[in-house]
C-alpha positions in Angstrom: 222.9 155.9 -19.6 223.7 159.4 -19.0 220.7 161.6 -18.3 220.1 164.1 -15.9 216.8 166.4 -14.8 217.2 169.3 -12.3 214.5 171.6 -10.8 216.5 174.8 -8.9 216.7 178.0 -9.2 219.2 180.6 -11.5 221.6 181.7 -9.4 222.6 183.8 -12.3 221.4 185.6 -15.0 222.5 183.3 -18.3 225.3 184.3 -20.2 226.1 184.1 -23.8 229.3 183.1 -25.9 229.9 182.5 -29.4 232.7 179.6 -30.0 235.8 179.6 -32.1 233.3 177.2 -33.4 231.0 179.3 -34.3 228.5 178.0 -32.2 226.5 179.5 -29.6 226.7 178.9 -25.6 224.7 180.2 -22.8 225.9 179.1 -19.6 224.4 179.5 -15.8 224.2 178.0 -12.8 221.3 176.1 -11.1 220.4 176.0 -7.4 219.2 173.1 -5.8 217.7 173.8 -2.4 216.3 170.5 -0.6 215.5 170.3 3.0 217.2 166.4 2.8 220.7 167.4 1.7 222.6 170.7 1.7 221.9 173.6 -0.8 223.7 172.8 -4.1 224.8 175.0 -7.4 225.4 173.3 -10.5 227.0 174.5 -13.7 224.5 174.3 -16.8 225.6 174.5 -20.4 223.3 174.9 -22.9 224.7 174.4 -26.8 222.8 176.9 -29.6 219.9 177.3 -27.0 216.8 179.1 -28.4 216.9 182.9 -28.2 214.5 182.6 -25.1 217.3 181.4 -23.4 218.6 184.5 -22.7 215.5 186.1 -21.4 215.6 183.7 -18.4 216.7 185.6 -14.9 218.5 184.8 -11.8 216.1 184.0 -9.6 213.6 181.6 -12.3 212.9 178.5 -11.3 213.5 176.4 -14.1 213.8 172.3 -14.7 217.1 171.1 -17.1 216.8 167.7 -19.3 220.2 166.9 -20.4 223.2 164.7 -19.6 227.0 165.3 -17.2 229.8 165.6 -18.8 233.4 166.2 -17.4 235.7 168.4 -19.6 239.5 169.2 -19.5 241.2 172.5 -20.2 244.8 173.5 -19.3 245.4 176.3 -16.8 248.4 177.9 -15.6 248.9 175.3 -13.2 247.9 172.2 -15.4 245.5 170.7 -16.1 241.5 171.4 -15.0 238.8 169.8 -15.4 234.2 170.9 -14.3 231.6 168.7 -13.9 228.8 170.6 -15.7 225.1 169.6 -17.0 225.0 170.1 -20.7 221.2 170.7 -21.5 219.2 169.3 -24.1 216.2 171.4 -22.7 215.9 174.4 -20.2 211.8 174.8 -19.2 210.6 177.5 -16.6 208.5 175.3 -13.9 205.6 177.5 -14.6 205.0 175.8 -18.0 203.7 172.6 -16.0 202.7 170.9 -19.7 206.4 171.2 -21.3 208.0 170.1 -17.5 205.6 167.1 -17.3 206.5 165.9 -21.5 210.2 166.8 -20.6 210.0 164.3 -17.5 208.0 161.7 -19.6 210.5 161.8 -22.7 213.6 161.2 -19.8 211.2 158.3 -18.3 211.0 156.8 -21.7 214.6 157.3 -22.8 215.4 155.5 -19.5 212.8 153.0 -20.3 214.0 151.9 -23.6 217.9 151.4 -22.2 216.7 149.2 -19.6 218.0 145.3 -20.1 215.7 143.1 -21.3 
C-alpha cells in the first residue's frame, strides 16, 4: 500500500511544465516543520493538476493525498534517481471540509487493503 498525506508549508511558489507527453506538471516543494523531528522539505509532483494549482503561493499551508515514488534519469555522471510525492490531491488547510474528506478517503483506502 503506497499512500502518503502531508500537511507543510510551500517552500516555493509551484511551477508548471508541459511533457514531451503532452501532459501537464506542476511541481513544488512542501515543508514539514514538527517540534518532534527536524524541519523537512519534500518534493511534490502533481500530474494535469487543476488550474488552481498554480494560484497556490510559497508560503500556503497546504495538505497532499498521494503516493512516493522513486524515479531514474541519467546525468552526466550516471545515473540519478528523487524520492518525490506524486499528488492525487493538493488542498489549502483553510478548506477544513475537503482536508477532513481527503483524510477520510486515505483512512478508507487504507481500510479496505487491510488483511482479512
Amino acid at each position: 500500500m503506497n499512500v502518503v498525506t502531508l500537511r507543510g508549508t510551500l517552500s516555493r511558489a509551484p511551477q508548471a511544465r508541459t511533457l514531451p507527453s503532452g501532459d501537464s506538471l506542476v511541481a513544488f516543494e512542501v515543508t514539514i516543520r514538527d517540534h518532534d523531528v527536524p524541519t523537512e522539505s519534500v518534493p511534490v509532483v502533481w500530474f494535469n493538476p487543476p488550474a488552481r494549482a498554480l494560484k497556490l503561493s510559497d508560503g500556503a499551508e497546504v495538505v497532499v493525498r498521494g503516493r512516493v515514488r522513486r524515479r531514474f534519469f541519467r546525468t552526466g555522471a550516471g545515473t540519478g534517481s528523487r524520492t518525490e510525492v506524486v499528488a492525487s490531491a493538493v488542498i489549502p488547510a483553510t478548506q477544513r471540509a475537503k482536508v477532513r474528506q481527503a483524510l477520510d478517503d486515505a483512512s478508507v483506502a487504507l481500510a479496505a487493503q487491510r488483511p482479512s
